[in-house]
MIMAR-108173 format. One line per field, with one value per residue: residue number from 1; residue in three letters; x, y, z of N, C-alpha, C, CB in turn. Coordinates in Angstrom, 2 decimals. Last residue first. Glycine has a CB too. Layout:
% residues N
pos	c(NUM, ...);
code	c(ALA, ...);
nx	c(X, ...);
ny	c(Y, ...);
nz	c(Z, ...);
cax	c(X, ...);
cay	c(Y, ...);
caz	c(Z, ...);
cx	c(X, ...);
cy	c(Y, ...);
cz	c(Z, ...);
cbx	c(X, ...);
cby	c(Y, ...);
cbz	c(Z, ...);
***
This chain:
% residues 90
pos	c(90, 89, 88, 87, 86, 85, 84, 83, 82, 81, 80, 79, 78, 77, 76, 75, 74, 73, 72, 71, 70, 69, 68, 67, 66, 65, 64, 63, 62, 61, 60, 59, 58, 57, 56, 55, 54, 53, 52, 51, 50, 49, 48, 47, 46, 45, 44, 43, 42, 41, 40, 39, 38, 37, 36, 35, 34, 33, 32, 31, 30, 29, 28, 27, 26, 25, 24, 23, 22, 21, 20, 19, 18, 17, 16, 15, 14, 13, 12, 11, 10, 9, 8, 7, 6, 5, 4, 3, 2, 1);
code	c(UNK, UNK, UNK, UNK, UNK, UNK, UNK, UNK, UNK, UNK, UNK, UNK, UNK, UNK, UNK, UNK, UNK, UNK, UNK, UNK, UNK, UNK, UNK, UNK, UNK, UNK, UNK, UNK, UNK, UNK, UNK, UNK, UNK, UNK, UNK, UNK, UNK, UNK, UNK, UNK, UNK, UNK, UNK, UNK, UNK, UNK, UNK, UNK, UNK, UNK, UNK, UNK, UNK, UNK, UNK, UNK, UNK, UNK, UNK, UNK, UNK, UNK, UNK, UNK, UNK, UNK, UNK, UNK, UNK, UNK, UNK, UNK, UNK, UNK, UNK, UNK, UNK, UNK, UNK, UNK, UNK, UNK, UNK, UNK, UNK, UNK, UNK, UNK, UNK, UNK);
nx	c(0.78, -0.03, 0.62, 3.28, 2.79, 1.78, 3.52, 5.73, 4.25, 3.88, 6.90, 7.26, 5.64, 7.00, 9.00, 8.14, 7.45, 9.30, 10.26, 8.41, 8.45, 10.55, 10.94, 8.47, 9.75, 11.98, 11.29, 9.59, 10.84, 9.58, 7.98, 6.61, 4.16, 4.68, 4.92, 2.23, 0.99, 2.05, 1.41, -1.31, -1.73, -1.66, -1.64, -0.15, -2.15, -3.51, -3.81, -6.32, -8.79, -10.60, -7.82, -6.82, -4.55, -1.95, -1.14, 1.33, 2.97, 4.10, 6.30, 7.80, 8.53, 9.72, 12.16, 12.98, 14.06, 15.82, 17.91, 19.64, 22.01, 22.94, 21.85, 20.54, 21.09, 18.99, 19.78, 21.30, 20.80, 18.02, 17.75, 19.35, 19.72, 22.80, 22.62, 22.29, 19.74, 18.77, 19.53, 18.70, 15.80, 15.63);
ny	c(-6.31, -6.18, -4.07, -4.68, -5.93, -4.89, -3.11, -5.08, -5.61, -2.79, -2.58, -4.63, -3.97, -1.34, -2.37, -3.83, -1.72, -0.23, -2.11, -2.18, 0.40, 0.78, -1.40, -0.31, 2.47, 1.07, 0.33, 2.89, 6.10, 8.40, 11.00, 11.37, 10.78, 7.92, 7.11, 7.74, 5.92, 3.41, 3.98, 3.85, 1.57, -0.08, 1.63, 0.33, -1.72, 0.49, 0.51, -1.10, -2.66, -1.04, 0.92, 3.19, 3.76, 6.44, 8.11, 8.73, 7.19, 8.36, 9.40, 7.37, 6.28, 8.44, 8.47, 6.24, 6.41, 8.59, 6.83, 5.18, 6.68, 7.40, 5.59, 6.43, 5.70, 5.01, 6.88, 7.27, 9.92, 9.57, 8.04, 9.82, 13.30, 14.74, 17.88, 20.30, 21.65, 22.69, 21.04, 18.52, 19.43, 19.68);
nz	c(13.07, 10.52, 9.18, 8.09, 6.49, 4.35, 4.22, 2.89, 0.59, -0.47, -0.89, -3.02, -4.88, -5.85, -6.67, -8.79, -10.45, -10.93, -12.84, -14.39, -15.76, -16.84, -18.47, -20.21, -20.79, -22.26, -25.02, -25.74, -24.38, -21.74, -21.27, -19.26, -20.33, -20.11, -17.45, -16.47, -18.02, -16.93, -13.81, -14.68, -15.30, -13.19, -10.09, -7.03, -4.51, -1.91, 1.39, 3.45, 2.91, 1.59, -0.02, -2.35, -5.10, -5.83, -6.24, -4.71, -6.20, -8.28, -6.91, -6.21, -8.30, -9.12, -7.70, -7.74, -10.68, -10.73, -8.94, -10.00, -10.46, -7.74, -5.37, -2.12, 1.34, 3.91, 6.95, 9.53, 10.44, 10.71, 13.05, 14.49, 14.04, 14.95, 16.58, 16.74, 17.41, 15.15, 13.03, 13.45, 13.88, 10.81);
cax	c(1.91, -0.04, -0.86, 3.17, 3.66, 1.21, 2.79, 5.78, 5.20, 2.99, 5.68, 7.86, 5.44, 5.70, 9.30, 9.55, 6.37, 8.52, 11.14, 9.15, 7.24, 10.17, 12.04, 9.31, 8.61, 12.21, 11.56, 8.65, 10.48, 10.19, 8.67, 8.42, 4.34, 4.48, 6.42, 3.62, 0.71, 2.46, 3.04, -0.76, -2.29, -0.24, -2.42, -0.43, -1.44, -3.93, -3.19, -5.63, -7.41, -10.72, -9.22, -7.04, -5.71, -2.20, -2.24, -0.05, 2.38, 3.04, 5.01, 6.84, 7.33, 8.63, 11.20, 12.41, 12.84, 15.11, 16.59, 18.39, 21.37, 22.58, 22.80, 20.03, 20.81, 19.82, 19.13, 21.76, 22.15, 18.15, 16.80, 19.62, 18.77, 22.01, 22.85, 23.83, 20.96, 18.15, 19.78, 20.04, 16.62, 15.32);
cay	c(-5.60, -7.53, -4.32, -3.65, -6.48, -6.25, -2.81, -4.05, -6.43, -3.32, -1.83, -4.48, -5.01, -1.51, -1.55, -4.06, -2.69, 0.34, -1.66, -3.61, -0.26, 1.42, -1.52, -1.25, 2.49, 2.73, -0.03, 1.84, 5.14, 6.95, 10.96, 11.80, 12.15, 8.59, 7.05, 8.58, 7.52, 3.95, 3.45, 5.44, 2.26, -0.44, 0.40, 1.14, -1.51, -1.05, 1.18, -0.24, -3.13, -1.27, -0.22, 2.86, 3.60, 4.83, 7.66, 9.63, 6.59, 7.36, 10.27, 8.52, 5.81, 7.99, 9.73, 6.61, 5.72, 8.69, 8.60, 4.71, 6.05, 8.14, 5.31, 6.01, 6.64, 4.97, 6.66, 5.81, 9.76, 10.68, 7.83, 8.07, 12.00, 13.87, 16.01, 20.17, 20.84, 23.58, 22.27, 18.94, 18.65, 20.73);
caz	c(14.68, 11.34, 9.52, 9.60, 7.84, 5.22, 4.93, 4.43, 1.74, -0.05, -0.44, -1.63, -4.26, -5.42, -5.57, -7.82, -9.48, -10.19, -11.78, -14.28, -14.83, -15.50, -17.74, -19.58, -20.27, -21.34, -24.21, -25.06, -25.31, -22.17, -22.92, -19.10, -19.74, -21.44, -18.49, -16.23, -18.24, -18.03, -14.10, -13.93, -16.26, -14.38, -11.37, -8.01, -5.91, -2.64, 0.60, 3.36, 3.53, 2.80, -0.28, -1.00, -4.60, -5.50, -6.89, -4.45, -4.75, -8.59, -7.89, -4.95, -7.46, -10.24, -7.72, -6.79, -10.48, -11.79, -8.54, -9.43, -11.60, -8.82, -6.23, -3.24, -0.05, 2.84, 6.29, 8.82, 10.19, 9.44, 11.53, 14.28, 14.54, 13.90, 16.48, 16.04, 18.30, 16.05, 13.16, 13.76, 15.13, 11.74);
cx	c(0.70, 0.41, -0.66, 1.62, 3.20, 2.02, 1.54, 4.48, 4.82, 2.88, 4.89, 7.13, 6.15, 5.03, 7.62, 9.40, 6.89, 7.10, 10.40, 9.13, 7.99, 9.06, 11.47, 9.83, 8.64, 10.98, 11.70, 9.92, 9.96, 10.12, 10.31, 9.19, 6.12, 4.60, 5.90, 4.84, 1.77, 1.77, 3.09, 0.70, -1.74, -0.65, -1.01, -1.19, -1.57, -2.39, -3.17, -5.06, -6.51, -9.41, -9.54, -8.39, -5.84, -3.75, -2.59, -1.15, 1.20, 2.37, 3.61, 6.06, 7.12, 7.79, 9.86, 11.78, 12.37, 13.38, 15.71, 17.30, 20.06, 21.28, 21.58, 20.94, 20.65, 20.17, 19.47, 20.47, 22.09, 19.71, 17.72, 19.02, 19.45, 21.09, 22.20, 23.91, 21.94, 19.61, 20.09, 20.64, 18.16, 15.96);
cy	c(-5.01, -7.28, -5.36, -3.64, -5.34, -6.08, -3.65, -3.24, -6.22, -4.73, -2.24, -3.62, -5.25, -2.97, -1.19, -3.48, -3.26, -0.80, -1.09, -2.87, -1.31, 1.10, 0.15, -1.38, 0.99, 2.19, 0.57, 1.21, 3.83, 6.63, 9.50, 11.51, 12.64, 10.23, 7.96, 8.69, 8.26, 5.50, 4.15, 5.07, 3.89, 1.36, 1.15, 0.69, -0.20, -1.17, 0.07, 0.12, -2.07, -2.16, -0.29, 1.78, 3.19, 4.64, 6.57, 8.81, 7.40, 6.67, 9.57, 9.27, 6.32, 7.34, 9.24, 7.62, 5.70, 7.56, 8.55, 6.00, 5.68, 7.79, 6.69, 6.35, 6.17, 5.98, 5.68, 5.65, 8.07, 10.13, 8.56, 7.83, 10.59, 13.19, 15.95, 18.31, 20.72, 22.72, 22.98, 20.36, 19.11, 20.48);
cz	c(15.35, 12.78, 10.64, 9.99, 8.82, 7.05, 5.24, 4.70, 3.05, 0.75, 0.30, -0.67, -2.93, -4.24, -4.92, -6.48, -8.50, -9.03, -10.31, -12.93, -14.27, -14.96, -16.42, -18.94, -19.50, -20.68, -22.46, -24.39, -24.63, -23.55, -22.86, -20.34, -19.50, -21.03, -19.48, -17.05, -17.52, -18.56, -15.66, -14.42, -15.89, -15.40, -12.66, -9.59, -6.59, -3.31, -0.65, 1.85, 3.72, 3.92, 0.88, -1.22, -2.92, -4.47, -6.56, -5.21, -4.32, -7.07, -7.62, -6.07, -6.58, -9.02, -8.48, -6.87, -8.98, -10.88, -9.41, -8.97, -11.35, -9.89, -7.06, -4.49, -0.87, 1.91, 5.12, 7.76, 9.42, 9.13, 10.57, 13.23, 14.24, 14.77, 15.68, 16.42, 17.79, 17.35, 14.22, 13.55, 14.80, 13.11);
cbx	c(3.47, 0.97, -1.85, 3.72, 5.62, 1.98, 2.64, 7.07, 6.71, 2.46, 4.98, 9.22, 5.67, 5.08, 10.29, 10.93, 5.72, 7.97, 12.01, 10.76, 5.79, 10.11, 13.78, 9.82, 7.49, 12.09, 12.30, 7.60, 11.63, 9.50, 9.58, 9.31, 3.46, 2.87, 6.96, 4.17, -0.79, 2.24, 3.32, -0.95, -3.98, -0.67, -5.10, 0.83, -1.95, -5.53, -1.83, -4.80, -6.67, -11.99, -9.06, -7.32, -6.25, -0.59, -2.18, 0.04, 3.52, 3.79, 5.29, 8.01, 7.26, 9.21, 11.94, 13.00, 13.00, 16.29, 17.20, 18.83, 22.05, 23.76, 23.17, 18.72, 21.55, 19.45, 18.81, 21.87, 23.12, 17.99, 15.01, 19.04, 17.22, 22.92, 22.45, 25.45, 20.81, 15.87, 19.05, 20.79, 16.44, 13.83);
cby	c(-3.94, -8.66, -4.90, -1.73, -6.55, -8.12, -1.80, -2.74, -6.04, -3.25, -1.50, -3.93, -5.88, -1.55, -0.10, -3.31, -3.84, 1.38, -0.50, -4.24, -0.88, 2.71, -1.41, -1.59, 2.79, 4.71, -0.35, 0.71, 4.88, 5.79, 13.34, 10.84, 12.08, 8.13, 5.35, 8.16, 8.04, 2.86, 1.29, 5.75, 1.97, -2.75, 0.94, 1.65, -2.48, -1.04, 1.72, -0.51, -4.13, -1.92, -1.81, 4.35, 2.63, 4.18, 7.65, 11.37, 6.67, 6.11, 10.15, 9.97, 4.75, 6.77, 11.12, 6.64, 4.33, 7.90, 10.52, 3.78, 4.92, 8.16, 3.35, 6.57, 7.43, 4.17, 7.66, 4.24, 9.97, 12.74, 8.66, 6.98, 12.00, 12.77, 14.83, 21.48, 19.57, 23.31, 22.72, 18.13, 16.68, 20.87);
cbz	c(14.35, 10.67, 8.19, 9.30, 7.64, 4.13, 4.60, 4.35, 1.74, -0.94, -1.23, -1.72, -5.09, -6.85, -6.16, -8.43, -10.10, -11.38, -12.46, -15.25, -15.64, -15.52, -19.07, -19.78, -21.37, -22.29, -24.82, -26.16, -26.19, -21.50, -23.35, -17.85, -18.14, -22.19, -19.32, -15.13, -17.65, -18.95, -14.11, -11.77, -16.24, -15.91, -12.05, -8.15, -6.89, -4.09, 1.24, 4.26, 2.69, 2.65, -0.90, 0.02, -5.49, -4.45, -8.05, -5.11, -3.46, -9.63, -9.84, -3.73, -7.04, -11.73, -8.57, -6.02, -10.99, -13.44, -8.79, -8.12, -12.04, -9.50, -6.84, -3.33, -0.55, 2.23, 6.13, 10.14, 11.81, 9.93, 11.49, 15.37, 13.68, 12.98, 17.57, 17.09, 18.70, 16.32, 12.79, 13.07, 15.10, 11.88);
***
């Protein structure tokens, strides 16, 4: 909307990352799977393994498939939740 309404790139928006083709499939899975993600009194918990595989089964993975997207997703889960240790701590 900014670079609309100005014709500048924000700084955030111009050095965002992007994300390799092949890899969307599973960013989109863990922003799916991030709405479900529980809340604890610490804040934002783990996704549970049990949403990771009701999702693969809903996108019709085979098992290996399902595998290799939980694997991946926790990957990215655990980083997650990394950073938002970290950012609790500021």
């Amino acid at each position: 909307m900014v670079y609309e309404r100005t014709g500048k790139m924000p700084t955030a928006l111009a050095t965002r990352p992007t994300i390799p083709p092949h890899l969307i499939e599973y960013w989109n899975g863990f922003v799916a799977l991030d709405r479900t993600r529980p809340l604890s009194y610490g804040g934002p918990a783990g996704i549970r393994y049990s949403e990771i595989l009701a999702y693969s089964q809903l996108q019709g993975f085979s098992l290996e498939d399902m595998d290799e997207f939980a694997s991946i997703i926790n990957l990215l889960d655990s980083r997650y939740m990394e950073l938002q240790a970290e950012h609790g701590k500021t």
